[in-house]
N, C-alpha and C positions, 0 to 999 in steps of 0.2 A: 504493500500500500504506500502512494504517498503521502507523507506528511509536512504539510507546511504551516508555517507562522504567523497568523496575522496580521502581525505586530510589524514584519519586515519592508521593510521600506516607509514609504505612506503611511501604512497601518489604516487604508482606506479600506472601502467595498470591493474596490475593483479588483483586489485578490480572487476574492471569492468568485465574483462574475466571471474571470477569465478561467478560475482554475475549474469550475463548473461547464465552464464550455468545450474544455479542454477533454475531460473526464468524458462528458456525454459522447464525444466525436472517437476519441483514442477506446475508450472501452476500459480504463485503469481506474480505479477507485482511488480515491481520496480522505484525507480530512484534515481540518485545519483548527487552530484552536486559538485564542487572543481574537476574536472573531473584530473587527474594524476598532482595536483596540488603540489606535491612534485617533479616535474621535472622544468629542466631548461627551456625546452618549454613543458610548460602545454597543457591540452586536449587532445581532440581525437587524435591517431597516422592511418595510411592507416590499419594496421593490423586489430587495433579496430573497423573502419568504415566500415570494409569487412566485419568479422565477425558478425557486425549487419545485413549487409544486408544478410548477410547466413542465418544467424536464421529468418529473413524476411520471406524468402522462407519454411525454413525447418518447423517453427512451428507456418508459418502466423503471425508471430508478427508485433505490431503496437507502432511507439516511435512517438516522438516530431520529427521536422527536426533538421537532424544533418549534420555536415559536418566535415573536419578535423579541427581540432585546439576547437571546439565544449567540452565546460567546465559542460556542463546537460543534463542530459539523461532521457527520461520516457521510460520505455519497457514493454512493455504487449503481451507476449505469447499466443499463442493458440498451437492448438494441434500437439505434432511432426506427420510427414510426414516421409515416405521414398520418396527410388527416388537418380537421380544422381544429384549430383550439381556440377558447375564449377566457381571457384573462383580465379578471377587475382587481387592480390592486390598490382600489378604496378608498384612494387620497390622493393628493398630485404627487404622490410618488412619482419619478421619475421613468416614461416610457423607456429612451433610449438606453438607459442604464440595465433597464429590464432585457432588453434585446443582445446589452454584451454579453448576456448567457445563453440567449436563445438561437440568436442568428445564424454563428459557425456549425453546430451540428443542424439542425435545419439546410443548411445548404446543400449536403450531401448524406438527403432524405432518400427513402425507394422512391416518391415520386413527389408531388403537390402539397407542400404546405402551407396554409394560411392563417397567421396569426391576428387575432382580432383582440385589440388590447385596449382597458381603460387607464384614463392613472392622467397624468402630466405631462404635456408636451413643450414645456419650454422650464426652466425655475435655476434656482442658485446652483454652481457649480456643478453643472450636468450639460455635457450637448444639446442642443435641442433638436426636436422633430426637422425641422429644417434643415439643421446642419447635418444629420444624418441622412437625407433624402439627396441633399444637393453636393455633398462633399463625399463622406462615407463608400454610400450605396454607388457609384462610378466604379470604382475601386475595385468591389465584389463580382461586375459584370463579367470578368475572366471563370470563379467557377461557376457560375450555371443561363440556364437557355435565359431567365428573365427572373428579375426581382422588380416588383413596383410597393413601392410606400406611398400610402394613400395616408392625410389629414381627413377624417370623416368628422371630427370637431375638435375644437381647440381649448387645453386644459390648463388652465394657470392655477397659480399660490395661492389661497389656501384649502379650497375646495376641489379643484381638477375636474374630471367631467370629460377631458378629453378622449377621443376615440383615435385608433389607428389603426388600419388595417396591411399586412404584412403578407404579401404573395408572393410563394418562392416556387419557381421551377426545377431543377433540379438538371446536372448536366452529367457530372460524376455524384456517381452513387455510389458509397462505401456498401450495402447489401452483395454489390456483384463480386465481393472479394472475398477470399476465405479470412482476410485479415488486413487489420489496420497498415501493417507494414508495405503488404502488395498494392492495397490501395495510395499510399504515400507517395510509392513509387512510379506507378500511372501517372497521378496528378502532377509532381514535378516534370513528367516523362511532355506531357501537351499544354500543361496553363503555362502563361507567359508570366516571368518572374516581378516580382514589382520592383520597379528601377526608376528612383525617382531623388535623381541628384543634380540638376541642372534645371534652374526657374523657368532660362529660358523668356522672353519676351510679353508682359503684360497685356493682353490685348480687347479685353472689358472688366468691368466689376459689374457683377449681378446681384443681387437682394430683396430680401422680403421684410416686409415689415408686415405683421402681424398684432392684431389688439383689440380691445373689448369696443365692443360697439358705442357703448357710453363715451369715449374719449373723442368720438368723431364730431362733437359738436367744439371742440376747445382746436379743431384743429393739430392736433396731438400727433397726428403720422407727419402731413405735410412739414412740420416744423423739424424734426426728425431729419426727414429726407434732405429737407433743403440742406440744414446744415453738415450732415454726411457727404453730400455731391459737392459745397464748398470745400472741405479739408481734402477730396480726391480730386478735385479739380487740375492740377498741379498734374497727374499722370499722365494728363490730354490722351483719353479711352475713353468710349462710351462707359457710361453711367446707368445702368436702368435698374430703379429698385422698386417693384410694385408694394403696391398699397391691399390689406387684407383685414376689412373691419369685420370681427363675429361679435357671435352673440354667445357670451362664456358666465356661468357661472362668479367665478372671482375677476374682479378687475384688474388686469394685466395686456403683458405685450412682450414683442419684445421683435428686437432690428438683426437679423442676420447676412450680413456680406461675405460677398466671396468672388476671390479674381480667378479669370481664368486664362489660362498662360499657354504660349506656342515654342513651340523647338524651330527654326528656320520657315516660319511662318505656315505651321500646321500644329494641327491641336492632336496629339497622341490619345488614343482613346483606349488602348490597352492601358497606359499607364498617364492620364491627365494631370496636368498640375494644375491644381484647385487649392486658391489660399486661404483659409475662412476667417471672421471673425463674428461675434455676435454676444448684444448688449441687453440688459432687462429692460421696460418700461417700469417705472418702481414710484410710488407715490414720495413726494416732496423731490424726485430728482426733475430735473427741467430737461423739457423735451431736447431742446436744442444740445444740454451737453451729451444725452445718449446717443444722437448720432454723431457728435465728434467723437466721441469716445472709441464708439463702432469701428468708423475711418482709419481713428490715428492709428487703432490696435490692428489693425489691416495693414495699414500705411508701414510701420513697424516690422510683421514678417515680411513685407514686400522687400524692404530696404535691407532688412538681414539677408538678401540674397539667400533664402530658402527655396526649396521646392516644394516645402507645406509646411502647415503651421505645425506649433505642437503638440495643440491635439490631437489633429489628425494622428500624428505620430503613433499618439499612444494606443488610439483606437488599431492602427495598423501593425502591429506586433504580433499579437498573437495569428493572422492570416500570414503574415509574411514568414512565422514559425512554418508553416506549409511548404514555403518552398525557398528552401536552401540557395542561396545565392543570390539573393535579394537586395537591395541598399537603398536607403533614402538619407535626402541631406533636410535636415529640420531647424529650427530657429534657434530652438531647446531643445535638451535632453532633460525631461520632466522627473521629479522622482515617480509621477503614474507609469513613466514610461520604464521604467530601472527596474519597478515592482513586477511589470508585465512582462521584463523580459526574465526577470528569475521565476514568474511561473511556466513562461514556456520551456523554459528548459528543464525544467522538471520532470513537465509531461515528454517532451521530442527528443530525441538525441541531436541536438545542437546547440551551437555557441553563436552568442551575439559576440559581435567586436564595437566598441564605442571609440570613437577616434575622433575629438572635437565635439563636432555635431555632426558625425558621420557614425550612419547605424548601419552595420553589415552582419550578417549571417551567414553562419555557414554548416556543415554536418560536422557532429562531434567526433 
């Protein structure tokens, strides 16, 4: 079995989410104990105790009882499943955090899965719905026929409400192998490696802004927008950040950008460079500094001569554990990102190399 620390690195969730993804896909069991003991309230949070019981379903897994606030975990996988699943984790718990555990084994399901999820689509210290549709999901188009993430409603702090729904095709199927290792060896053998060390040339910024339908009278996105387009102005590229008033439950928002970059004047779709950044709408901040904000944090990886930001980075760790030979050049080397590479290599037999801000992989 392996066993790992919570406490190592971060001492965040994202241990757990990755090593759980890990588990589900490899077929090794786990368990971890100091459960996000780097937080002010330790343990399981609603997102984590969902996304177990997802995997529950998805690949028959069996743990110890857990419940929230729950500091140890044993997980034992069995085999993924297709099929639709529905998931309310009851609070604006965080969707995309939900999905760092569900996504990678999902991808290489026997055929169709469709995850239908409630909980939060934008909030403190979590990607949002956005950023994982417009950044992320690009990325993942290498293993399977189609992924589409769909917004069905939108769920902010404190209450959530949000919907999303999650349709995955499937391209390589671990089922068609007698074993994880044969299957490993396929996938490196035809996906294209992710190679992503060269920015390469600016060539628009694109964006959403999203927010409660209440704020459309105070003019709340427009003011936003403008002042975001004035701090990118300066790049001379197109600008287009559309506008998305709902009708949500708690009153929020929030401004997600993101560039999109060419190599000798062509946009690489096996491996795109996508810069993101994105900001809360949050009462008593003022509209106009959220969209500087957005910008300048843009403006910042852009000028770092990165090929993605860094959270892209950390989200891309455990996929690029997939396939050896991999590198990207990032703004930062996060500690989310340091934690994620000591759970892959837990599960894979391979080495990160960290070199500056240069993350390479290779077989152990």
């Amino acid at each position: 079995m392996i066993t790992l620390d919570g406490n190592h690195g971060e001492g965040g969730g994202a241990l757990v989410r990755v090593a759980l993804a890990l588990s589900a896909l490899t077929g090794q069991e786990f368990s971890v104990i100091n459960i996000r003991a780097g937080r002010e309230q330790g343990g399981l949070k609603a997102q984590h105790l969902h996304a177990i019981k997802a995997l529950q379903k998805i690949c028959n897994a069996e743990t110890n009882e857990i419940e929230i606030g729950s500091t140890e975990l044993q997980f034992k996988p069995g085999k993924i499943k297709s099929g639709v699943y529905e998931i309310d984790i009851g609070t604006a718990g965080s969707i995309t955090l939900l999905l760092q555990a569900l996504l990678l084994p999902c991808l290489f399901a026997p055929r169709t899965v469709t995850l239908k999820i409630k909980g939060g689509t934008c909030g403190k210290w979590q990607a949002s719905v956005d950023y994982l549709q417009n950044l992320l999901v690009p990325h993942l188009l290498r293993f399977v026929e189609k992924i589409e993430v769909k917004i069905l409603k939108r769920g902010y702090y404190p209450k959530g409400g949000g919907e999303v729904e999650v349709k995955i095709i499937p391209r390589f199927i671990l089922s068609h192998f007698d074993s994880f290792e044969l299957f490993w060896q396929n996938l490196q053998a035809k996906c294209a490696k992710i190679n992503l060390t060269e920015q390469g040339k600016v060539e628009q910024i694109r964006g959403v802004i999203n927010l409660s339908r209440e704020l459309e009278e105070k003019n709340v996105a427009q003011r936003i927008r403008t002042s975001a387009v004035d701090v990118l102005r300066s790049l001379q590229v197109p600008v287009n950040i559309r506008i998305e008033h709902v009708q949500s439950l708690s009153v929020s928002g929030e401004i997600c950008l993101w560039a999109v970059c060419s190599q000798n004047g062509k946009v690489d779709f096996d491996n795109p460079v996508l810069i993101g950044s994105d900001v809360l709408i949050e009462m008593r901040k003022r509209s106009e500094d959220v969209g500087k904000e957005a910008a300048r944090k843009l403006m910042q990886e852009i000028q770092s001569g990165a090929a993605l930001d860094y959270h892209l980075a950390d989200q891309l760790i455990m996929f690029m554990g997939l396939l050896p030979g991999s590198e990207i050049y990032t703004s930062e080397v996060s500690k989310h990102t340091l934690t994620n590479m000591y759970v892959v290599e837990k599960f894979l037999p391979v080495k990160f190399e960290v070199e500056g801000k240069r993350i390479r992989i290779k077989h152990r």
